[in-house]
MDTraj code that builds the backbone (N, CA, C; nanometers):
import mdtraj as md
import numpy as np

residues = "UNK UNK UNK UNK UNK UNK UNK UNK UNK UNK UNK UNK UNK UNK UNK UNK UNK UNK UNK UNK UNK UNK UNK UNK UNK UNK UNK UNK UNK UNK UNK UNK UNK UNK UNK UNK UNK UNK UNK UNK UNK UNK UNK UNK UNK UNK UNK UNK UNK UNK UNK UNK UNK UNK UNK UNK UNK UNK UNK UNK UNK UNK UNK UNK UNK UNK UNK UNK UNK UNK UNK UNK UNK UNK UNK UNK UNK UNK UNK UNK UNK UNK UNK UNK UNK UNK UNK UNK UNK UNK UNK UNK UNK UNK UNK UNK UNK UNK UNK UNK UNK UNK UNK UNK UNK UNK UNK UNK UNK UNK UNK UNK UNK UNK UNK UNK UNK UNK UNK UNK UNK UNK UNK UNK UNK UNK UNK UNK UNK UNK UNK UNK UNK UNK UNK UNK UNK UNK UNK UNK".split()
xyz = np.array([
    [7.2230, 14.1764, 20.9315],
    [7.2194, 14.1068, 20.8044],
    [7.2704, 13.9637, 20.8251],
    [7.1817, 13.8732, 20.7732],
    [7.2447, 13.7273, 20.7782],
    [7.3065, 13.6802, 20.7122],
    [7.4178, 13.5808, 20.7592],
    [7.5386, 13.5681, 20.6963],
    [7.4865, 13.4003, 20.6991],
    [7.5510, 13.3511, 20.5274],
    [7.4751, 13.2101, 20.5175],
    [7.5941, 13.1357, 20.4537],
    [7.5852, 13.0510, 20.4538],
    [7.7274, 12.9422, 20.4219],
    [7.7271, 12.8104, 20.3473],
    [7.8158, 12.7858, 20.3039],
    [7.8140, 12.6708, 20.2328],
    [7.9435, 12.6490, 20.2173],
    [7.9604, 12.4657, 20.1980],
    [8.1442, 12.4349, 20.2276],
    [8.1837, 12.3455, 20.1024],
    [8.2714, 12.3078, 20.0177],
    [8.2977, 12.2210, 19.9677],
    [8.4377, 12.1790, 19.9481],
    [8.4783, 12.0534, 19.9225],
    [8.6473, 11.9984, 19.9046],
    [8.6272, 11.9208, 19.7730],
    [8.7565, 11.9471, 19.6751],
    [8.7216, 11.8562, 19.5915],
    [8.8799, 11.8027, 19.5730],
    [8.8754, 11.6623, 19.6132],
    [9.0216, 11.5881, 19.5756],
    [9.0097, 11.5610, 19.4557],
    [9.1379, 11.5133, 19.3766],
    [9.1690, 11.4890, 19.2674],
    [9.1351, 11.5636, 19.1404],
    [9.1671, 11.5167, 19.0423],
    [9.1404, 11.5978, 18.8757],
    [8.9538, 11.5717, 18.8551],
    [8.9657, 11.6797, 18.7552],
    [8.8296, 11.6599, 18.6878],
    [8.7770, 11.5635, 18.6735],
    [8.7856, 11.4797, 18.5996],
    [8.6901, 11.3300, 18.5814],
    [8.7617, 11.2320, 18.6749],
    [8.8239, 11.2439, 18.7343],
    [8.8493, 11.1159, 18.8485],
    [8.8663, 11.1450, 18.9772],
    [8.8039, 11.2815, 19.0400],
    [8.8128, 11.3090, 19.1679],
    [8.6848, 11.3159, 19.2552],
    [8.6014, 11.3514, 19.3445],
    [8.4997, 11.3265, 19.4320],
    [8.5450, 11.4724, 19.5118],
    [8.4193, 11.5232, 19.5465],
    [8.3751, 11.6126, 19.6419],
    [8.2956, 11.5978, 19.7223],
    [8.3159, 11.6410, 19.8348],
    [8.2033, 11.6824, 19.8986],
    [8.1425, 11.7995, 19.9189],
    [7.9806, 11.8206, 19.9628],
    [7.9733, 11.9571, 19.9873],
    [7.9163, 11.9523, 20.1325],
    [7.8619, 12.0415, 20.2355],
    [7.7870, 12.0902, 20.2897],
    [7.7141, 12.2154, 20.3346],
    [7.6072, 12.2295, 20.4300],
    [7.5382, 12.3670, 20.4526],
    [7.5939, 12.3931, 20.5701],
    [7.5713, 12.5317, 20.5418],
    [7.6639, 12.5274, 20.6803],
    [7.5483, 12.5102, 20.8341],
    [7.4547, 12.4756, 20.8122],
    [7.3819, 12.4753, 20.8950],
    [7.3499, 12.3342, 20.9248],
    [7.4166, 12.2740, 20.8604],
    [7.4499, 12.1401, 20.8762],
    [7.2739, 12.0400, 20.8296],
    [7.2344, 12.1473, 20.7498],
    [7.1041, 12.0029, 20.7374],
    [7.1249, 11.9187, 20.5811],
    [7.2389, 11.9787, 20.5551],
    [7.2571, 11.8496, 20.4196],
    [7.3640, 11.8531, 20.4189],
    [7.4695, 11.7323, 20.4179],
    [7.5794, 11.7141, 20.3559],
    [7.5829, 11.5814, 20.2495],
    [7.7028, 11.5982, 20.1289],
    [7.6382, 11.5205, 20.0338],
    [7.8133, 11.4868, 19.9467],
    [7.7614, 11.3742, 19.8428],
    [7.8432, 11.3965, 19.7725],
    [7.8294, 11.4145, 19.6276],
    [7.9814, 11.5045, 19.5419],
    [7.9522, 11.5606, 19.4068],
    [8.0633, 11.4455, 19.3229],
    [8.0397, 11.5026, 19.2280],
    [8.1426, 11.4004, 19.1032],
    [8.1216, 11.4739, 19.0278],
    [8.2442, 11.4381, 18.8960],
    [8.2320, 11.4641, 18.7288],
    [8.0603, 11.4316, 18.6708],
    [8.0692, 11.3003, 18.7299],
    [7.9521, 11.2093, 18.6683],
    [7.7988, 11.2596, 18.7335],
    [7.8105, 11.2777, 18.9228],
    [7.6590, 11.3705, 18.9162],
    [7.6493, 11.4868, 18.8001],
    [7.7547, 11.5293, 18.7792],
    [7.7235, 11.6881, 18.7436],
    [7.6811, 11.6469, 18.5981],
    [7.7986, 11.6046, 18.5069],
    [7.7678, 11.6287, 18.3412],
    [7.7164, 11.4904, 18.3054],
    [7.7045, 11.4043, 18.4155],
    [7.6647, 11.2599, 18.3315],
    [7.4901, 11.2187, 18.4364],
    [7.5064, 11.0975, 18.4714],
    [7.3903, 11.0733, 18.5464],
    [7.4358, 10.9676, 18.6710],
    [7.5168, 11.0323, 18.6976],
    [7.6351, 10.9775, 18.8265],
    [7.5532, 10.9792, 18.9721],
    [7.5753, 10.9167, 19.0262],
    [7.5629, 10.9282, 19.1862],
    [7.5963, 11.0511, 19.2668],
    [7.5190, 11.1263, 19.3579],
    [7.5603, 11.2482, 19.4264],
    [7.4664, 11.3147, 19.4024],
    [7.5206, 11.4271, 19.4069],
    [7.4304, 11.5886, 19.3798],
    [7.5242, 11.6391, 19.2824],
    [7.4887, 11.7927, 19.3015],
    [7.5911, 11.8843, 19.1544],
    [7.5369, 12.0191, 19.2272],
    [7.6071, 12.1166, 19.1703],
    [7.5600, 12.2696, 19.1986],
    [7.4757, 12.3309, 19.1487],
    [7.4267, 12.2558, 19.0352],
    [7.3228, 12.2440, 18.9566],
    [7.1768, 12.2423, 19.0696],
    [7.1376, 12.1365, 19.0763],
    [7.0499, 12.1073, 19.1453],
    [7.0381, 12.1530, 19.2787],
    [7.1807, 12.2251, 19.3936],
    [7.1827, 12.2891, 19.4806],
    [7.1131, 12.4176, 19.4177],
    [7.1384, 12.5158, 19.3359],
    [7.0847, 12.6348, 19.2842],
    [6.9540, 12.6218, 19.2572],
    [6.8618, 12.4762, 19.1519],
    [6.7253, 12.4707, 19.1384],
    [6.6374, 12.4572, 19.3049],
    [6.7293, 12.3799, 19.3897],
    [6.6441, 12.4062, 19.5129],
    [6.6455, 12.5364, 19.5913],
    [6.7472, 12.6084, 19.5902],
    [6.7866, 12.7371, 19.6433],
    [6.6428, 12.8159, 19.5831],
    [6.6181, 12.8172, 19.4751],
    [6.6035, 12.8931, 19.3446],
    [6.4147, 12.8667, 19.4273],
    [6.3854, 12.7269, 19.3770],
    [6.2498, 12.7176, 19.4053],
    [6.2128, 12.7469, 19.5528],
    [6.2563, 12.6911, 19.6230],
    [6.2540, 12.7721, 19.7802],
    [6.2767, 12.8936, 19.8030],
    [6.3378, 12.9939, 19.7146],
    [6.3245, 13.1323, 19.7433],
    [6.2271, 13.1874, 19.6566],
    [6.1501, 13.1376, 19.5451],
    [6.0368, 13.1622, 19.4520],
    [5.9626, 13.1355, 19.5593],
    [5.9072, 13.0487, 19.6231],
    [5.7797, 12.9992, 19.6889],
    [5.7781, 13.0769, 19.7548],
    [5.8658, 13.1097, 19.8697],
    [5.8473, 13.2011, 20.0057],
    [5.7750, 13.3808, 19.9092],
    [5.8780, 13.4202, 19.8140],
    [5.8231, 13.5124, 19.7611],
    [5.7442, 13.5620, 19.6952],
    [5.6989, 13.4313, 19.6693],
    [5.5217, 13.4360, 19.5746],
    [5.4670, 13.4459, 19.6887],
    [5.4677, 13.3631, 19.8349],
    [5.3723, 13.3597, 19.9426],
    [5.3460, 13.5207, 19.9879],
    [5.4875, 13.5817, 20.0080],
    [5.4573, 13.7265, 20.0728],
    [5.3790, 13.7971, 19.9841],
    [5.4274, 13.8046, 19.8501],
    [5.3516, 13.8866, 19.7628],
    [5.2236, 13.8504, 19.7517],
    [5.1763, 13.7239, 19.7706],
    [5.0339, 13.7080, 19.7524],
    [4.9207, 13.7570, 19.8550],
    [5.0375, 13.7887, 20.0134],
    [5.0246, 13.8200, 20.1018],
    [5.0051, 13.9414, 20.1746],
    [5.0655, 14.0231, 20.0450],
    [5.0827, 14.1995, 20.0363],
    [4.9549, 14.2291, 19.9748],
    [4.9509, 14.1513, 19.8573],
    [4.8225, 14.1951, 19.7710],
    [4.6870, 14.1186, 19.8550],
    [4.6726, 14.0892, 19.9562],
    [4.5362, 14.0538, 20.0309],
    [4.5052, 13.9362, 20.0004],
    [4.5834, 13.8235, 19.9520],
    [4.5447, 13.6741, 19.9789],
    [4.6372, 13.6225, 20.0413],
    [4.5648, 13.4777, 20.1227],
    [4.6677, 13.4046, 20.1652],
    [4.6446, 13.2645, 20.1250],
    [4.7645, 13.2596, 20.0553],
    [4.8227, 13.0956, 20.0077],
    [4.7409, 12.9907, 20.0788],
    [4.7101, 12.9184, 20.0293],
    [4.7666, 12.7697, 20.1364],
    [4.8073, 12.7018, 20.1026],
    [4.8992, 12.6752, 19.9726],
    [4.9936, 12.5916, 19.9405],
    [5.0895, 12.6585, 19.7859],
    [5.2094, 12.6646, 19.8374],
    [5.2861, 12.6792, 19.6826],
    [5.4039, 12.6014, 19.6566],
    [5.3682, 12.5384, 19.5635],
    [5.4883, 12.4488, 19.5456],
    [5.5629, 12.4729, 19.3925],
    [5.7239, 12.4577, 19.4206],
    [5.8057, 12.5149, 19.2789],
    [5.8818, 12.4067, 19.2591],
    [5.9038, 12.4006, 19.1020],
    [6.0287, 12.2808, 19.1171],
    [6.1322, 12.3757, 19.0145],
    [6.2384, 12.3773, 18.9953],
    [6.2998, 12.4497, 18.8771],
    [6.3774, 12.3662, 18.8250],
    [6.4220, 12.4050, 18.7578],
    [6.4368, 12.3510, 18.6418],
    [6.5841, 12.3463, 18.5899],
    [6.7152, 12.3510, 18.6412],
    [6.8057, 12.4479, 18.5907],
    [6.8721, 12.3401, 18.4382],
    [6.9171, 12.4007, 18.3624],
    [6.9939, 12.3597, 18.2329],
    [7.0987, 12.3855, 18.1903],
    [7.1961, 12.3047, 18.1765],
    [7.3154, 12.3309, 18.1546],
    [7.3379, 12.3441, 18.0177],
    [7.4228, 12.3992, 17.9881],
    [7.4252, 12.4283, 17.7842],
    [7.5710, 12.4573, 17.8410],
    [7.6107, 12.2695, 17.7453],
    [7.7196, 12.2259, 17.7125],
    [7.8056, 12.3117, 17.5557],
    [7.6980, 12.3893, 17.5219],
    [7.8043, 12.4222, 17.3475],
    [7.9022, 12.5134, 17.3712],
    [7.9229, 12.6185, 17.4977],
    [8.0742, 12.6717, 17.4890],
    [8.0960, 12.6669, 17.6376],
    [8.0953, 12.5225, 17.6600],
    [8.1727, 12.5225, 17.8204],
    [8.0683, 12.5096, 17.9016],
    [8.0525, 12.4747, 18.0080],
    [7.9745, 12.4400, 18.0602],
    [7.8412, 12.6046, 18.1556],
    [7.7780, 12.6011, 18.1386],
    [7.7248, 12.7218, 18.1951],
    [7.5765, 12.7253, 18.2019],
    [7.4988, 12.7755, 18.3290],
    [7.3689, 12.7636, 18.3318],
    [7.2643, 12.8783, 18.2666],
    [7.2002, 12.7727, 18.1729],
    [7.1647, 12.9025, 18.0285],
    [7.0287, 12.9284, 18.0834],
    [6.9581, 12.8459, 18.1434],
    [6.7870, 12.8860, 18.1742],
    [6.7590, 12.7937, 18.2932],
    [6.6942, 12.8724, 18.3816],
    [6.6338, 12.7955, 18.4511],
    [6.4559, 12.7953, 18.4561],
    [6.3643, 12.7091, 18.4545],
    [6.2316, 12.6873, 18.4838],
    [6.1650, 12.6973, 18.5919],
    [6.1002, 12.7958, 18.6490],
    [6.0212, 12.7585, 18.7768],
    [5.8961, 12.6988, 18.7513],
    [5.8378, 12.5844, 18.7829],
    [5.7316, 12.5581, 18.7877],
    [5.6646, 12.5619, 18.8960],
    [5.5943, 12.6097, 18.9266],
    [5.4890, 12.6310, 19.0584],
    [5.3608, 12.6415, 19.0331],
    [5.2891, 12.5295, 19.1154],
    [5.1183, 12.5167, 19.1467],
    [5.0872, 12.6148, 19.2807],
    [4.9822, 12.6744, 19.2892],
    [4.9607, 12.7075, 19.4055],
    [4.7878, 12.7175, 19.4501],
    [4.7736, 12.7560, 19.5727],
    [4.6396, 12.7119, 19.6326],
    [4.5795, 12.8215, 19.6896],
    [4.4824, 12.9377, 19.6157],
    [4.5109, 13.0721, 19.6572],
    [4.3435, 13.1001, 19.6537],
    [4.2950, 13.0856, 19.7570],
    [4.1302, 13.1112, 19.7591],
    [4.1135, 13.2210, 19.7211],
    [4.0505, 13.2707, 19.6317],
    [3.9857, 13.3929, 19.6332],
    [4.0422, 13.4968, 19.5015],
    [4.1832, 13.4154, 19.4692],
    [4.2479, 13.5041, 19.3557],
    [4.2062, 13.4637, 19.2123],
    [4.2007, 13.5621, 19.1085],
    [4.2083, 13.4869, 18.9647],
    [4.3179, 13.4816, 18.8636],
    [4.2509, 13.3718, 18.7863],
    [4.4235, 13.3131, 18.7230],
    [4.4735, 13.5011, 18.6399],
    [4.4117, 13.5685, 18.6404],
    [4.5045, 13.7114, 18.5518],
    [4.5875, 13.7250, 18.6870],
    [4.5481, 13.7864, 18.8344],
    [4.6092, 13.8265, 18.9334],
    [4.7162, 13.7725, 18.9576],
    [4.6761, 13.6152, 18.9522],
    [4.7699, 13.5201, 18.9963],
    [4.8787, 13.5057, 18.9188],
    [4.8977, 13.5559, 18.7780],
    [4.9935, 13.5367, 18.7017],
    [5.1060, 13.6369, 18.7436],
    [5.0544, 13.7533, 18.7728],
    [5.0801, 13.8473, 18.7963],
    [5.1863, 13.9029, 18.8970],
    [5.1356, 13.8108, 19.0193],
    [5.1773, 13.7986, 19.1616],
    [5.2855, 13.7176, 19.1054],
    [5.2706, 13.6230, 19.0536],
    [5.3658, 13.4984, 19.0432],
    [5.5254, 13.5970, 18.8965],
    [5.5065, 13.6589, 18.8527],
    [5.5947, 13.7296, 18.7718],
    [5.6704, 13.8028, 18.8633],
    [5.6024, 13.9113, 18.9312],
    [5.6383, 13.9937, 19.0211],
    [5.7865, 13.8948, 19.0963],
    [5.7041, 13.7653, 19.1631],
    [5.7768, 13.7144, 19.2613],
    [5.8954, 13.6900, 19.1941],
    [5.9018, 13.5986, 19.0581],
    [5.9827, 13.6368, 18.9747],
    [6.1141, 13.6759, 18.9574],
    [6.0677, 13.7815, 18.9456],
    [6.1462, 13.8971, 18.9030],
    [6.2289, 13.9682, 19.0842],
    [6.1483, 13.9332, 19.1718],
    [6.1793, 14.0206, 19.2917],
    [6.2813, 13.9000, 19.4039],
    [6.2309, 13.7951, 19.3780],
    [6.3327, 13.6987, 19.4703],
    [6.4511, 13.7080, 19.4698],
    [6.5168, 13.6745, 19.5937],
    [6.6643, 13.7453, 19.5720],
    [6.7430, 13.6225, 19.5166],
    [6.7504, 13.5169, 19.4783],
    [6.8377, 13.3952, 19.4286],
    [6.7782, 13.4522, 19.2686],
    [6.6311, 13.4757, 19.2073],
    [6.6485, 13.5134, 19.0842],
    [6.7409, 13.6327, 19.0175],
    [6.7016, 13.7839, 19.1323],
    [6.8491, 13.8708, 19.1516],
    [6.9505, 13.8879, 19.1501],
    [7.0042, 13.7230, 19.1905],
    [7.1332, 13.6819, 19.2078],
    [7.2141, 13.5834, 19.0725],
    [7.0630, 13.5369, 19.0068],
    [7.1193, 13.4693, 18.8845],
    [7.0583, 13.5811, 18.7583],
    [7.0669, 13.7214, 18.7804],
    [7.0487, 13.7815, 18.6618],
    [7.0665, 13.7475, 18.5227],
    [7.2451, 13.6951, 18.5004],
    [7.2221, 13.6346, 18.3593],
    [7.1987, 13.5465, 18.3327],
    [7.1131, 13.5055, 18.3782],
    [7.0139, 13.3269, 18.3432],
    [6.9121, 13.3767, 18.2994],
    [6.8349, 13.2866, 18.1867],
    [6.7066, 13.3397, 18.1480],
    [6.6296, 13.2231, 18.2691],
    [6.5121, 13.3059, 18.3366],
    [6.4567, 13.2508, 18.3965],
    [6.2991, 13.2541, 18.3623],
    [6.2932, 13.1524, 18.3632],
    [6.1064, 13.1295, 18.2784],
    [6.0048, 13.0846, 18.4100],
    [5.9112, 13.0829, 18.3761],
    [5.8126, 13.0478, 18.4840],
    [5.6734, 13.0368, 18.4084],
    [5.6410, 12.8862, 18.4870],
    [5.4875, 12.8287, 18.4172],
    [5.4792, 12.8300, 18.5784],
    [5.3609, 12.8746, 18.5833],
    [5.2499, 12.8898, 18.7028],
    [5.1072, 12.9167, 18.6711],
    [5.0410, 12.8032, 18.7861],
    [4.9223, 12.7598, 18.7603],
    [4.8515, 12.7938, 18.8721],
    [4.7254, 12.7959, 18.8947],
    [4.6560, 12.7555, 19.0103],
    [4.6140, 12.6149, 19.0236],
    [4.5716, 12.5608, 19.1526],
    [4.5456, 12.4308, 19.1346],
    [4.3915, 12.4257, 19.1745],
])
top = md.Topology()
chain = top.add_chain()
for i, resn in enumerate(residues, 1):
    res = top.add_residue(resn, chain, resSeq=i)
    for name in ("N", "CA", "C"):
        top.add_atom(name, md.element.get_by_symbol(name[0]), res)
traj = md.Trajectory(xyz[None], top)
């Protein structure tokens, strides 16, 4: 079983301190703030670490599933969406997957289909159970 990582430090108080984060695999390191996260600050946020987590584990799992059911992809792309809902504290209330994909041979009922499944079966969506997670998916 693979063991996966992630690092972060955060000096100082809430609105006047700086973090950093990294992977532990070292292909991003970055920096966080008060202001990336709840304002439109410089950096990243955990926010937007989770929508990429999120859409990169949708894509791979729409690919297999499309892959189980006898097509093969040639392109899927996701962006998500995540939202913070500020009215009791800060917390991630919904996230959006949007994904186009490039699937010779399938039709848009199948394809909806496949794309729910994936959904519902990816393990980062698994992992954010109490998030409502929505999904617009298209063919292109």
């Amino acid at each position: 079983m693979p063991h996966r990582k992630g690092s972060a430090e955060w000096k100082g108080g809430l609105k006047d301190g700086r973090g950093t984060l990294s992977l532990g695999s070292g292909a991003f390191e970055g920096s966080y703030s008060f202001g990336s996260r709840f304002e439109e600050g410089r950096g990243t946020n955990p926010e937007e670490l989770i929508g990429a987590a999120h859409a990169a584990c949708f894509s791979m799992a729409l690919a297999a599933a499309l892959g189980k059911a006898g097509y093969q992809p040639k392109r899927v792309a996701t962006t998500a969406r995540v939202d913070l809902d500020m009215s009791e504290g800060p917390r991630i209330a919904t996230i959006t997957l949007d994904t186009e994909a490039e699937v010779p041979g399938i039709d848009a009922e199948e394809f909806q289909k496949q794309a729910e499944g994936a959904k519902l079966n990816c393990p980062v969506s698994k992992a954010l159970a109490g998030v409502d997670i929505r999904l617009e998916a298209r063919l292109a």
